[in-house]
N, CA, C and O atoms as a GROMACS GRO file, in nm:
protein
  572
    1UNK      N    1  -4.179  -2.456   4.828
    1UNK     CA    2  -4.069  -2.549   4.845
    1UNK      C    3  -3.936  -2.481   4.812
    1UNK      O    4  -3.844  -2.473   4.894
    2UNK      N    5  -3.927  -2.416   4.648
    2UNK     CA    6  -3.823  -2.321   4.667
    2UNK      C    7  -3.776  -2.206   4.752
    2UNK      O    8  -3.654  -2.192   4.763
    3UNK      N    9  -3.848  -2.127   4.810
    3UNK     CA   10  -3.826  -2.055   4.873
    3UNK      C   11  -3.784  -2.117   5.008
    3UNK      O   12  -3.685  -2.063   5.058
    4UNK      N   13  -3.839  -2.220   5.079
    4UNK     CA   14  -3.771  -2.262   5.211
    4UNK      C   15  -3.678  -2.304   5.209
    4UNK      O   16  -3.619  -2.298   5.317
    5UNK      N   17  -3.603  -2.370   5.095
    5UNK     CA   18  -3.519  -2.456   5.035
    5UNK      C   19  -3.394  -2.306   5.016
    5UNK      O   20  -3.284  -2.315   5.072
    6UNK      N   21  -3.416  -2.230   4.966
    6UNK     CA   22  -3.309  -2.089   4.934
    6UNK      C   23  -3.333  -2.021   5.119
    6UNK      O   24  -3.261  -1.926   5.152
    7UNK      N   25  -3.399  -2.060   5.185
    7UNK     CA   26  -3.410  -1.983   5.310
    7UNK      C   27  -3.348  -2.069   5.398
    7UNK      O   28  -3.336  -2.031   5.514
    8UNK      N   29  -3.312  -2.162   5.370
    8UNK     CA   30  -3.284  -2.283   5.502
    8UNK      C   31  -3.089  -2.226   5.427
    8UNK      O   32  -3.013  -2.163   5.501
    9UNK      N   33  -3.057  -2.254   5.322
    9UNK     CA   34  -2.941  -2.222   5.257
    9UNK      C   35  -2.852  -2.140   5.303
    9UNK      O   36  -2.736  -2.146   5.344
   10UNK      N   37  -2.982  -2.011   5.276
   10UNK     CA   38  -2.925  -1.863   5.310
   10UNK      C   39  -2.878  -1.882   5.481
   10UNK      O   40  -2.760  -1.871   5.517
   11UNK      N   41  -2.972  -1.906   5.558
   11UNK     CA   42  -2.953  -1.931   5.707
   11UNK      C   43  -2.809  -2.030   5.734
   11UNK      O   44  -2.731  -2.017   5.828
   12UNK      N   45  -2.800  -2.121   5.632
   12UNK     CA   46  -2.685  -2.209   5.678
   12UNK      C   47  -2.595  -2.126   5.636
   12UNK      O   48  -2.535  -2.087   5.736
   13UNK      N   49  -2.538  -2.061   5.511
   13UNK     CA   50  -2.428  -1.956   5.504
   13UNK      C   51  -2.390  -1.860   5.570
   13UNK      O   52  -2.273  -1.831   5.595
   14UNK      N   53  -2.517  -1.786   5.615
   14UNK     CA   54  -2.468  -1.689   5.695
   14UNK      C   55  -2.448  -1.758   5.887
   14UNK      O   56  -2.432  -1.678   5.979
   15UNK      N   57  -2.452  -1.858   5.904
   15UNK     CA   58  -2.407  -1.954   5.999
   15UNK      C   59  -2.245  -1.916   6.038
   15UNK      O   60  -2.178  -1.844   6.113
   16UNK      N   61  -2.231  -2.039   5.908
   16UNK     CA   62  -2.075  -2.041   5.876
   16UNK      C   63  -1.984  -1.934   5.868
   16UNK      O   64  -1.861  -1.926   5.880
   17UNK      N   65  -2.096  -1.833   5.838
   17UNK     CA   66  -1.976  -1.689   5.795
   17UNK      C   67  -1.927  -1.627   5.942
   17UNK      O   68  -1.828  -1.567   5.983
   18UNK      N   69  -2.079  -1.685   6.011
   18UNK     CA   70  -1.991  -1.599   6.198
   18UNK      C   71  -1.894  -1.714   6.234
   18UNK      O   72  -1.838  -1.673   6.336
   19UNK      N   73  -1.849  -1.826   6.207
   19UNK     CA   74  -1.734  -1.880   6.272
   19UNK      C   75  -1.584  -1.858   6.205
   19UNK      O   76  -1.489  -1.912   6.149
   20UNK      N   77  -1.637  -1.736   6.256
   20UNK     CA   78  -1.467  -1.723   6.226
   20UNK      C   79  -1.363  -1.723   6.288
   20UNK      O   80  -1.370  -1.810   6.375
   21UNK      N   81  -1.253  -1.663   6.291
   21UNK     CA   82  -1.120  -1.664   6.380
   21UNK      C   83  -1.162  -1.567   6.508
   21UNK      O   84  -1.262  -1.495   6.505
   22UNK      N   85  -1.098  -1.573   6.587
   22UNK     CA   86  -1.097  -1.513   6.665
   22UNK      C   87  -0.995  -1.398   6.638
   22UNK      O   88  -0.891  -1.440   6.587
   23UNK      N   89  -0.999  -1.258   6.661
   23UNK     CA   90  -0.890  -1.178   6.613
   23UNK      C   91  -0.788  -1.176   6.696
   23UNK      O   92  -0.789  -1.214   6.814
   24UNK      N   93  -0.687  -1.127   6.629
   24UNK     CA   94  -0.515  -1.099   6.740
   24UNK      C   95  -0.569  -0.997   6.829
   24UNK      O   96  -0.668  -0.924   6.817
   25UNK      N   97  -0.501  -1.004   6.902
   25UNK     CA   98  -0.507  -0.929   7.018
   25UNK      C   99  -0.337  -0.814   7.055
   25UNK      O  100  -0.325  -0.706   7.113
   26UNK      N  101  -0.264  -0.881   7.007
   26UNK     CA  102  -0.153  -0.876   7.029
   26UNK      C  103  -0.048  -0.923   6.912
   26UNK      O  104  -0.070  -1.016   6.835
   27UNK      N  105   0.051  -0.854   6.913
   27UNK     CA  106   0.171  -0.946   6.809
   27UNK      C  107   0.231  -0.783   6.769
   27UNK      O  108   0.215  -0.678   6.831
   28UNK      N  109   0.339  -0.823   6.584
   28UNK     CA  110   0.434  -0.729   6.622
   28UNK      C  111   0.372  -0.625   6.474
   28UNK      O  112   0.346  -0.664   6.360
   29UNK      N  113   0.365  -0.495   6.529
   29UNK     CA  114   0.284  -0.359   6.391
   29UNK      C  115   0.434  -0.374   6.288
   29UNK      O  116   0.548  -0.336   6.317
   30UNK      N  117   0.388  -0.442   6.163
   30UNK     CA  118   0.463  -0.422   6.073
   30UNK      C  119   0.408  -0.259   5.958
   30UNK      O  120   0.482  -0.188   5.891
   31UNK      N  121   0.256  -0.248   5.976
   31UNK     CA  122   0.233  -0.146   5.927
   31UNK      C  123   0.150  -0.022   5.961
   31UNK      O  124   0.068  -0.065   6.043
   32UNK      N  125   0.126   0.117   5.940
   32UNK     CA  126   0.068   0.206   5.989
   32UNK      C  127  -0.023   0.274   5.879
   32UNK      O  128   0.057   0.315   5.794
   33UNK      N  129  -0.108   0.295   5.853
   33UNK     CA  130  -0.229   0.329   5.756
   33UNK      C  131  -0.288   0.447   5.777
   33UNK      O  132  -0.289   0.464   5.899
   34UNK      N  133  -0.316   0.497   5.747
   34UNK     CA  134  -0.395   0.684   5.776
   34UNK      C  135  -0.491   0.681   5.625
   34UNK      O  136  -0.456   0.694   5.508
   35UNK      N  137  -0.629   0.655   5.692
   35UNK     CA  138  -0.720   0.658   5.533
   35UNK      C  139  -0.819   0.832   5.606
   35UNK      O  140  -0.916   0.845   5.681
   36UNK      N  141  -0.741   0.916   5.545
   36UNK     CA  142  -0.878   1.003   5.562
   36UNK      C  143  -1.048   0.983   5.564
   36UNK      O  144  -1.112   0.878   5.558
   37UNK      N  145  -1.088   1.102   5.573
   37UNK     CA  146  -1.193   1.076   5.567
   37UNK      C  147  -1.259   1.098   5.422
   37UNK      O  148  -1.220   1.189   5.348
   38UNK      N  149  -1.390   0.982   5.374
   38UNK     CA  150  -1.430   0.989   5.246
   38UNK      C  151  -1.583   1.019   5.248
   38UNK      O  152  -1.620   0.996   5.363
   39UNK      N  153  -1.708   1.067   5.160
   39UNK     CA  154  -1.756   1.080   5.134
   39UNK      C  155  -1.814   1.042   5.049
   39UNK      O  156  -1.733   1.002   4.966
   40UNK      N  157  -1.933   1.026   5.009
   40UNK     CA  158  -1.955   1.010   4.841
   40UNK      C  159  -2.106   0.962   4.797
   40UNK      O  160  -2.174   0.945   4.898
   41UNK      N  161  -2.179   0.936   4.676
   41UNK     CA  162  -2.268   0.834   4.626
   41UNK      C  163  -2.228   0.804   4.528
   41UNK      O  164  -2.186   0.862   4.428
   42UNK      N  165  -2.254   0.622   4.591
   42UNK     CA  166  -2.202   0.558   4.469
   42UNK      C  167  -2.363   0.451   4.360
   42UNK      O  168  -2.448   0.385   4.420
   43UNK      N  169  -2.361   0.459   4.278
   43UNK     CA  170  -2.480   0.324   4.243
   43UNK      C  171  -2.430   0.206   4.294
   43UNK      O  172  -2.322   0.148   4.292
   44UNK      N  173  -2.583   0.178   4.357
   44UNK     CA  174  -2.532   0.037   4.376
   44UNK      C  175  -2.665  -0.065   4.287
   44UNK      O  176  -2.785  -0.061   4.315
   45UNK      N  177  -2.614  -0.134   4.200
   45UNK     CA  178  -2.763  -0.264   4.122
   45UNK      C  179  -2.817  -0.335   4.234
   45UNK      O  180  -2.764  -0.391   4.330
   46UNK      N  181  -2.913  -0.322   4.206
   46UNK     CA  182  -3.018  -0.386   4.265
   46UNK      C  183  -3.039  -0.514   4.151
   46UNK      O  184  -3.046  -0.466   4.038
   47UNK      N  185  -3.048  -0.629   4.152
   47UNK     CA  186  -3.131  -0.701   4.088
   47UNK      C  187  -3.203  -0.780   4.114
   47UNK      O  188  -3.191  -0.824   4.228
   48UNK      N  189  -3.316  -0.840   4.027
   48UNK     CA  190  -3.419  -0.908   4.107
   48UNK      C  191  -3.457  -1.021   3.967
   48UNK      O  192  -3.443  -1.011   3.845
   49UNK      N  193  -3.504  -1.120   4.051
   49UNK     CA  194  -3.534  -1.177   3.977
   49UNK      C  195  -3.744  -1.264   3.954
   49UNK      O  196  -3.819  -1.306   4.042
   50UNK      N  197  -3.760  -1.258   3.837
   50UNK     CA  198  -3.895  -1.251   3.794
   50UNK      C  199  -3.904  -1.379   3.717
   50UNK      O  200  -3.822  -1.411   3.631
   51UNK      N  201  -4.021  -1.460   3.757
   51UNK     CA  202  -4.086  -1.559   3.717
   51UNK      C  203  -4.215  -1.558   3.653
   51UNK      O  204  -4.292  -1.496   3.727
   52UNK      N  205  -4.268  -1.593   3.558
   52UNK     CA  206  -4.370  -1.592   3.523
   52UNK      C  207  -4.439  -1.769   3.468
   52UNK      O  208  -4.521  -1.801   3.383
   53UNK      N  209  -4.368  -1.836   3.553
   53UNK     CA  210  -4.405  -2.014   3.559
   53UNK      C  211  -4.338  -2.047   3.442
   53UNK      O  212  -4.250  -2.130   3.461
   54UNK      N  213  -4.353  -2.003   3.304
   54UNK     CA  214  -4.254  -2.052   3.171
   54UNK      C  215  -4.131  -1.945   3.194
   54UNK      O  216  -4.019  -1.992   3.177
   55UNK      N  217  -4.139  -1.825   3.228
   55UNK     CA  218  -4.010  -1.764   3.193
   55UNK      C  219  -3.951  -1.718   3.279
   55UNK      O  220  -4.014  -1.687   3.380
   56UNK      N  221  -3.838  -1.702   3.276
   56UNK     CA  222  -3.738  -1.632   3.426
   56UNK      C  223  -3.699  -1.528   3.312
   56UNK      O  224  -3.678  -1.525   3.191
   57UNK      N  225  -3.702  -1.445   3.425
   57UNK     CA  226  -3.601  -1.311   3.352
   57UNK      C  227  -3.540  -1.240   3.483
   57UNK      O  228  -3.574  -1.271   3.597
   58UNK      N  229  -3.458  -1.154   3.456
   58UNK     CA  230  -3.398  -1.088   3.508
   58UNK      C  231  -3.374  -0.926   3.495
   58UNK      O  232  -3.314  -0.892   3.392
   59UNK      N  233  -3.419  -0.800   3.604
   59UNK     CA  234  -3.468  -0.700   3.616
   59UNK      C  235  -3.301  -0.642   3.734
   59UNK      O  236  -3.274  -0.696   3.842
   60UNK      N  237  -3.209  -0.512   3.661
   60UNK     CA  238  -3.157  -0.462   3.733
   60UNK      C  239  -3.202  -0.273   3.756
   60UNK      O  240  -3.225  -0.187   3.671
   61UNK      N  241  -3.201  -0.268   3.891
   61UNK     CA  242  -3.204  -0.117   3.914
   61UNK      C  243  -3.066  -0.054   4.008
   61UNK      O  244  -2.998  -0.082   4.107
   62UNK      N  245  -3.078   0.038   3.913
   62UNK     CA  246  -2.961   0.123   4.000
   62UNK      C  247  -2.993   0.211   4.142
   62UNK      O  248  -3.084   0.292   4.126
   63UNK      N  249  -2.951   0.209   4.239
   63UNK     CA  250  -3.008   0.244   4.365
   63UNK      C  251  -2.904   0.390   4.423
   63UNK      O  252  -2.784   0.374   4.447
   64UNK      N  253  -2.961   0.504   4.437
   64UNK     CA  254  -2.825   0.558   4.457
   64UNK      C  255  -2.775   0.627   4.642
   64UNK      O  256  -2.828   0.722   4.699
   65UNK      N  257  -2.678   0.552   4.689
   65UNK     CA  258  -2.622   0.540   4.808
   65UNK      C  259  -2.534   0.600   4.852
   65UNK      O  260  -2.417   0.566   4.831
   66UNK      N  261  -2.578   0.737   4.947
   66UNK     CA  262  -2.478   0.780   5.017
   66UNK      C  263  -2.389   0.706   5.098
   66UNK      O  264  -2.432   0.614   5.168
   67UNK      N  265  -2.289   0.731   5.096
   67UNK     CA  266  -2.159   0.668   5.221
   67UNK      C  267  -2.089   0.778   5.259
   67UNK      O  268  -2.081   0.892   5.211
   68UNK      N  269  -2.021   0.708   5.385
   68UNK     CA  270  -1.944   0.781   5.467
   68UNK      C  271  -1.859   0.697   5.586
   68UNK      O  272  -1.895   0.640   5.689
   69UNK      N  273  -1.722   0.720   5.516
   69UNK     CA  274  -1.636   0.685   5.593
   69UNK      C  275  -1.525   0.729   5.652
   69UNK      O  276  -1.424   0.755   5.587
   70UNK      N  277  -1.534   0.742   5.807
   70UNK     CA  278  -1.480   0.826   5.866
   70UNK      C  279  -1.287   0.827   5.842
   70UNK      O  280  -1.232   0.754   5.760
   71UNK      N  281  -1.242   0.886   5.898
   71UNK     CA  282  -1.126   0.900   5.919
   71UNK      C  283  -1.079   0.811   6.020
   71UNK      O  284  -1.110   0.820   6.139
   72UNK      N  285  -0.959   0.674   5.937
   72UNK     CA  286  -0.919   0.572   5.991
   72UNK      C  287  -0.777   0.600   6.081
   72UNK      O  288  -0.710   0.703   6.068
   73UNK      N  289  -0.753   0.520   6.149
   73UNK     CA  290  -0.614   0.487   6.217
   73UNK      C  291  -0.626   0.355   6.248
   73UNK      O  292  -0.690   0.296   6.335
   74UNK      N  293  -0.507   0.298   6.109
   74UNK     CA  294  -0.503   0.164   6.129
   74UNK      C  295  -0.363   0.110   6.129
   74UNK      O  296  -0.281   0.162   6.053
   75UNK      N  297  -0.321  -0.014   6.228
   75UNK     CA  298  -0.176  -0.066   6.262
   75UNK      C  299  -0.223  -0.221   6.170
   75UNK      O  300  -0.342  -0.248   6.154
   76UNK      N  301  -0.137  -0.290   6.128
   76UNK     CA  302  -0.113  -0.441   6.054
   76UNK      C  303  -0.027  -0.461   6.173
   76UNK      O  304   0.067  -0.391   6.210
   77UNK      N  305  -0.082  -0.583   6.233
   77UNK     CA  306   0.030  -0.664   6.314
   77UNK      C  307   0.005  -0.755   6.298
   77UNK      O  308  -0.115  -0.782   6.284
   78UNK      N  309   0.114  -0.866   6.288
   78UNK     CA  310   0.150  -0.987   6.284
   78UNK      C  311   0.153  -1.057   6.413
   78UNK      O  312   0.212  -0.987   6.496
   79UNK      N  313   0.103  -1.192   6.472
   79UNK     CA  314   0.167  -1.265   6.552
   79UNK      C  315   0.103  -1.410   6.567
   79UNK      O  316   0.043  -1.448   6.466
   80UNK      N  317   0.107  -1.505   6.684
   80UNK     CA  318   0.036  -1.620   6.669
   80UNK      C  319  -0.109  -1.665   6.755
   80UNK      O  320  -0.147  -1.676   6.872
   81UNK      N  321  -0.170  -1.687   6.599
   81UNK     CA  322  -0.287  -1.746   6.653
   81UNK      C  323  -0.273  -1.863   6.750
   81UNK      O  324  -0.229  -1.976   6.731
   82UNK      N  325  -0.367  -1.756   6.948
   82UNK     CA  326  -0.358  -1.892   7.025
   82UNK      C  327  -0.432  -1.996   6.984
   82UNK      O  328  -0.394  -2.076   7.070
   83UNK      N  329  -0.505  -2.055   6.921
   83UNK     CA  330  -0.596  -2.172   6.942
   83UNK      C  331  -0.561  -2.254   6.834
   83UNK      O  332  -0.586  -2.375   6.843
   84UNK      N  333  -0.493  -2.197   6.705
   84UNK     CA  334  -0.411  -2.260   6.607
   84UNK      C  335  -0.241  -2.296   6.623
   84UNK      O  336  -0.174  -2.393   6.588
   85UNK      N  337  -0.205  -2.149   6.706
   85UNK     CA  338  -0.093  -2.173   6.676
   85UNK      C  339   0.024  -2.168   6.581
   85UNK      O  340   0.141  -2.208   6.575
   86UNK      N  341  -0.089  -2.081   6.491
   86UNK     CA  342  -0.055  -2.019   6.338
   86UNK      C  343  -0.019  -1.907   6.312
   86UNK      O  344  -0.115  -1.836   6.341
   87UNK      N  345   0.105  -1.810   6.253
   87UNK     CA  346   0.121  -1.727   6.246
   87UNK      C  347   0.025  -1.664   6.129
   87UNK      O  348   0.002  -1.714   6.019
   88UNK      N  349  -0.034  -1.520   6.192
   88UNK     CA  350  -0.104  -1.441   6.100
   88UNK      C  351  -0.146  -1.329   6.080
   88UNK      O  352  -0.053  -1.249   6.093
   89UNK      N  353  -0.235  -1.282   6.055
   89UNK     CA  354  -0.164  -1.116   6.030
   89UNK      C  355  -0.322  -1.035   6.073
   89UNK      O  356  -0.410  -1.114   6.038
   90UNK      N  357  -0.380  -0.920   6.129
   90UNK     CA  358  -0.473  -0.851   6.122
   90UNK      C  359  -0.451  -0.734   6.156
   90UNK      O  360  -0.358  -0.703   6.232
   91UNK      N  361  -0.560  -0.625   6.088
   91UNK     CA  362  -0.576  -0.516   6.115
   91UNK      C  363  -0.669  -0.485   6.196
   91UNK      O  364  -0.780  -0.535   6.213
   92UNK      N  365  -0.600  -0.371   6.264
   92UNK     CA  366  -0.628  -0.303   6.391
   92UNK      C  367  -0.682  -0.116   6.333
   92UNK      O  368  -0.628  -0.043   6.250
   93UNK      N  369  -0.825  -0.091   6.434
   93UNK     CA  370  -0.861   0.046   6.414
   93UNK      C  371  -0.840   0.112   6.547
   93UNK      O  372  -0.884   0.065   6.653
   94UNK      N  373  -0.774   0.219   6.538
   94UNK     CA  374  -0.750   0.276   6.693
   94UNK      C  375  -0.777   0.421   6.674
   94UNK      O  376  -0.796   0.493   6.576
   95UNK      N  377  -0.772   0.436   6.806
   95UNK     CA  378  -0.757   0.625   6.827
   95UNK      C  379  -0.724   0.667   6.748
   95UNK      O  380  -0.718   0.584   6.656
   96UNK      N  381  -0.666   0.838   6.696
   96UNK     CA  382  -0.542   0.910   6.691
   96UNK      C  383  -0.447   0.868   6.778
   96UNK      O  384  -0.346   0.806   6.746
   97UNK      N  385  -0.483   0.907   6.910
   97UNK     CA  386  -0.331   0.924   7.044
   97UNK      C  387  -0.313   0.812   7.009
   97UNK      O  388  -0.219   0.796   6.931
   98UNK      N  389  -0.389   0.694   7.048
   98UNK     CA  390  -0.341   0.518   7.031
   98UNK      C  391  -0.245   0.475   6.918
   98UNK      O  392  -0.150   0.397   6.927
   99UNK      N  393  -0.289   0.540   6.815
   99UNK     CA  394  -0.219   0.520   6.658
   99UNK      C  395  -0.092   0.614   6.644
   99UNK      O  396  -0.012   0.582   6.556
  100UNK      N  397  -0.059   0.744   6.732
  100UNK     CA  398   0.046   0.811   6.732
  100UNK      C  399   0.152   0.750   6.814
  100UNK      O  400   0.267   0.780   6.780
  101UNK      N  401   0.137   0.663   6.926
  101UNK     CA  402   0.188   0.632   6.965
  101UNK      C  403   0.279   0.490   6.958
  101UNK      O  404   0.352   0.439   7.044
  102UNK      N  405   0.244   0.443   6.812
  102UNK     CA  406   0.282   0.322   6.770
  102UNK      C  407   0.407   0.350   6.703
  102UNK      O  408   0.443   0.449   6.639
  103UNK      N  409   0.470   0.230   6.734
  103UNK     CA  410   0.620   0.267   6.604
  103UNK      C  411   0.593   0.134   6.546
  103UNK      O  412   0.547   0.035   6.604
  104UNK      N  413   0.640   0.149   6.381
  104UNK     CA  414   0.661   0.013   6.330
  104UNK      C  415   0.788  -0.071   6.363
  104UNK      O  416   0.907  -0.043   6.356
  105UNK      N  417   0.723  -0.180   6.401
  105UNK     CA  418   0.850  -0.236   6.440
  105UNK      C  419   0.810  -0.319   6.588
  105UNK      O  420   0.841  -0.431   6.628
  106UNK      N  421   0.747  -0.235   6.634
  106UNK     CA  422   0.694  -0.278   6.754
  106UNK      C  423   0.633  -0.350   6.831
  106UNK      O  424   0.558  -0.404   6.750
  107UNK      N  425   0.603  -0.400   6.947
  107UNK     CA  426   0.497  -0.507   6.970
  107UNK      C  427   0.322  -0.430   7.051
  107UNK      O  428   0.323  -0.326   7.117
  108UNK      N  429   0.239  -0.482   7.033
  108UNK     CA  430   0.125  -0.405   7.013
  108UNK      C  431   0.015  -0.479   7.102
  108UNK      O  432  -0.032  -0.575   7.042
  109UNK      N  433  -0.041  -0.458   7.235
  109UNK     CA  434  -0.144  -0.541   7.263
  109UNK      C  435  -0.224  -0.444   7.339
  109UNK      O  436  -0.194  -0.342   7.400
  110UNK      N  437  -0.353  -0.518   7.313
  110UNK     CA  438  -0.520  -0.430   7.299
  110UNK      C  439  -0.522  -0.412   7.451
  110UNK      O  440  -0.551  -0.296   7.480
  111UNK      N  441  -0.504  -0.482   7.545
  111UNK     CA  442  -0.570  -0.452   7.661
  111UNK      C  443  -0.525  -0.315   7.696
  111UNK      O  444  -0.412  -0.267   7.711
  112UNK      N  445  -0.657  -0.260   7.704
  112UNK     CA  446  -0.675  -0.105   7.794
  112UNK      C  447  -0.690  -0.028   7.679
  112UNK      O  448  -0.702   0.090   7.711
  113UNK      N  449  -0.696  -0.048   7.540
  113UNK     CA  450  -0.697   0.025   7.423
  113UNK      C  451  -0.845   0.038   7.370
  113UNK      O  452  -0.923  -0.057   7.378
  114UNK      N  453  -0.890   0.196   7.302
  114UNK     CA  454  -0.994   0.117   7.204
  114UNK      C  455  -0.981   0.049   7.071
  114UNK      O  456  -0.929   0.111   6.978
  115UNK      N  457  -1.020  -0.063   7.055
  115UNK     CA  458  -0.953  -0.129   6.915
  115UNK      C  459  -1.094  -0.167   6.858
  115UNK      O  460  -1.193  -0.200   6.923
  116UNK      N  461  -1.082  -0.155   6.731
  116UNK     CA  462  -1.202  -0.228   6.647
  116UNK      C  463  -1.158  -0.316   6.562
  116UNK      O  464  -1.041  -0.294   6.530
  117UNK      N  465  -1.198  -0.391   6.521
  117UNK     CA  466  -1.162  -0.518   6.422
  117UNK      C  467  -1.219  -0.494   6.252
  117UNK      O  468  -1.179  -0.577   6.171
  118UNK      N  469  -1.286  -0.412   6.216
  118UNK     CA  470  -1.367  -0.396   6.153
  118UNK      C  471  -1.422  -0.194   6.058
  118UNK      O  472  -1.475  -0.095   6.109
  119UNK      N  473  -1.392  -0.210   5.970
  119UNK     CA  474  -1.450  -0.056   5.971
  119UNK      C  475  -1.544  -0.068   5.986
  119UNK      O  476  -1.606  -0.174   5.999
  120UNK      N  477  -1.607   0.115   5.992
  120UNK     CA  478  -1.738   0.129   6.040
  120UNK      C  479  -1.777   0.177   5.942
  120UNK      O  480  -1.683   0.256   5.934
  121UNK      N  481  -1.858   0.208   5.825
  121UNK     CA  482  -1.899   0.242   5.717
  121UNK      C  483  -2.063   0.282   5.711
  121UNK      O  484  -2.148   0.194   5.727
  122UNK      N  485  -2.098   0.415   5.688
  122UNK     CA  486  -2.211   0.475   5.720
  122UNK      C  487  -2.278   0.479   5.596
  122UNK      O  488  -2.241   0.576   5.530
  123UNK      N  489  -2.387   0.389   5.523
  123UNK     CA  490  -2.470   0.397   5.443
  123UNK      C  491  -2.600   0.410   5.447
  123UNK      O  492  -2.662   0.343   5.529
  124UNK      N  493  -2.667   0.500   5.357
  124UNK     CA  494  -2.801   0.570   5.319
  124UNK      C  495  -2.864   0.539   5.239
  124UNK      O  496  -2.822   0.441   5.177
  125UNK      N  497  -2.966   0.584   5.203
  125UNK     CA  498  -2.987   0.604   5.029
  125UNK      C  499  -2.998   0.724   5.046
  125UNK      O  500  -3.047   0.781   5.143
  126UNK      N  501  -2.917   0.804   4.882
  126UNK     CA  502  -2.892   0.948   4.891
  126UNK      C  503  -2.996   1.022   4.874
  126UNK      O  504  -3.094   0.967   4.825
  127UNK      N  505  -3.007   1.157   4.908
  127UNK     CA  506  -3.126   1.231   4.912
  127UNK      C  507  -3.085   1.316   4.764
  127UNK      O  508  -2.968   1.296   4.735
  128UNK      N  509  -3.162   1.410   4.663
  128UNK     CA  510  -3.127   1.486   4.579
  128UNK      C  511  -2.990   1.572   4.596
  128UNK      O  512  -2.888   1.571   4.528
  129UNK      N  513  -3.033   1.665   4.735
  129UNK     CA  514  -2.847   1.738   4.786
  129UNK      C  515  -2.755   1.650   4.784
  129UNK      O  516  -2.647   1.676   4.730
  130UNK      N  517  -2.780   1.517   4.846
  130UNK     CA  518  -2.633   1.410   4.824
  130UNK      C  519  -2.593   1.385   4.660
  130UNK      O  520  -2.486   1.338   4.623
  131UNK      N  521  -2.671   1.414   4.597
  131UNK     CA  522  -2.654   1.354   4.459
  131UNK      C  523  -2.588   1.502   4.403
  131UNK      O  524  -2.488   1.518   4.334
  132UNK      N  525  -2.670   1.593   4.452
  132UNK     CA  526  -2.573   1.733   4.359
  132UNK      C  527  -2.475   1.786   4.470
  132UNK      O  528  -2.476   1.909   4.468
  133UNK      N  529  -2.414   1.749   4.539
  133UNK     CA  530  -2.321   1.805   4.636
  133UNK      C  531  -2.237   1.676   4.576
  133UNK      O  532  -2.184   1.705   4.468
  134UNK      N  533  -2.214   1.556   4.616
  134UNK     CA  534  -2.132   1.437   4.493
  134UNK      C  535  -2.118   1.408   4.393
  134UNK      O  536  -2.208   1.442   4.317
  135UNK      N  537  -1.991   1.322   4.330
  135UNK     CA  538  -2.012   1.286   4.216
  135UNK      C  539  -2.007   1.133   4.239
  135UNK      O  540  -1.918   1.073   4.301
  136UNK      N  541  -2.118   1.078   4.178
  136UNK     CA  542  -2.198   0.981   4.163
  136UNK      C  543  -2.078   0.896   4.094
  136UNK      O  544  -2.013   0.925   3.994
  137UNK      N  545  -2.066   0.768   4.186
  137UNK     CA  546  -2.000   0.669   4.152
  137UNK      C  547  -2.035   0.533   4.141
  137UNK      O  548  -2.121   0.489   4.217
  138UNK      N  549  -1.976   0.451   4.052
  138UNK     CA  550  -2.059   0.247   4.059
  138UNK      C  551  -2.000   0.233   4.193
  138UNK      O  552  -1.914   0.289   4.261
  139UNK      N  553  -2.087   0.128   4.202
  139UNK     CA  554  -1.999   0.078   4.322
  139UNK      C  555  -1.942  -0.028   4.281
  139UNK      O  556  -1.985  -0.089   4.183
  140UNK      N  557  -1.828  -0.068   4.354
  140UNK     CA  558  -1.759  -0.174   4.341
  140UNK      C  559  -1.766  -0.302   4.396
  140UNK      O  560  -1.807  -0.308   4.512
  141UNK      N  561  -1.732  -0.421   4.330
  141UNK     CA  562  -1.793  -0.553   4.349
  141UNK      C  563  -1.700  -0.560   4.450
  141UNK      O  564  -1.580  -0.546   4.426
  142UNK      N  565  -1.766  -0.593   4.622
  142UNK     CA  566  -1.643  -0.619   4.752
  142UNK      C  567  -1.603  -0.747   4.714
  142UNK      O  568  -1.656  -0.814   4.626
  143UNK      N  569  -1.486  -0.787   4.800
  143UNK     CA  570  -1.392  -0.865   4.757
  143UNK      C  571  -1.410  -0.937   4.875
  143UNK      O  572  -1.341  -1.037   4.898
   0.00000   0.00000   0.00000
């Protein structure tokens, strides 16, 4: 019963989480971003949780996770949401050439561009060389 009950839940949240906005397409680059490229392993906790009918407890393991994230080119533009009608703001991932060719200040729209909405973030679990070629970092609680 608990478990269908946390599974019907889980299914309804992650529902809700795909309706989201639709992204800009267009509007005006107030900003320009250059995130190199990063590397690394970081821990990430694992925790789990354990029943034994009288007792709950709680069991964390540290898991250790290569990443890799490439070298960004990102524009902030501002403009209005069509279906709201709301002014608002998103980031844009583009080319190099695409991203050299931007001025701040400017007005900015996707058609004929490659654009992503989203980074792309390459995770593993690290092998021994990832662990002695890095220095081993927590990971951080996303926001």
């Amino acid at each position: 019963m608990k478990k269908t009950l946390l599974t019907t839940l889980l299914g309804a949240g992650l529902l809700l989480a795909g309706c989201g906005q639709e992204p800009l397409t267009r509007g005006e680059i107030y900003e320009k971003v250059h995130e190199p490229e990063r590397r690394g392993v970081m821990l990430l906790p694992i925790t789990q949780v354990h029943s034994t009918g009288n007792n709950t407890y709680t069991t964390t393991m540290f898991i250790p996770m290569f990443y890799r994230d490439d070298e960004d080119f990102i524009i902030r533009i501002r403009g209005v949401d069509d279906s709201s009608g709301k002014s608002r703001t998103q980031d844009l991932y583009l080319t190099k050439e695409d991203w050299n060719r931007c001025e701040v200040g400017g007005c900015f729209n996707c058609a004929g561009k490659i654009v992503a909405f989203e980074d792309k973030l390459e995770k593993r679990k690290a092998t021994e060389e990832d662990k002695q070629k890095y220095e081993v970092e927590e990971a951080k609680e996303s926001s």
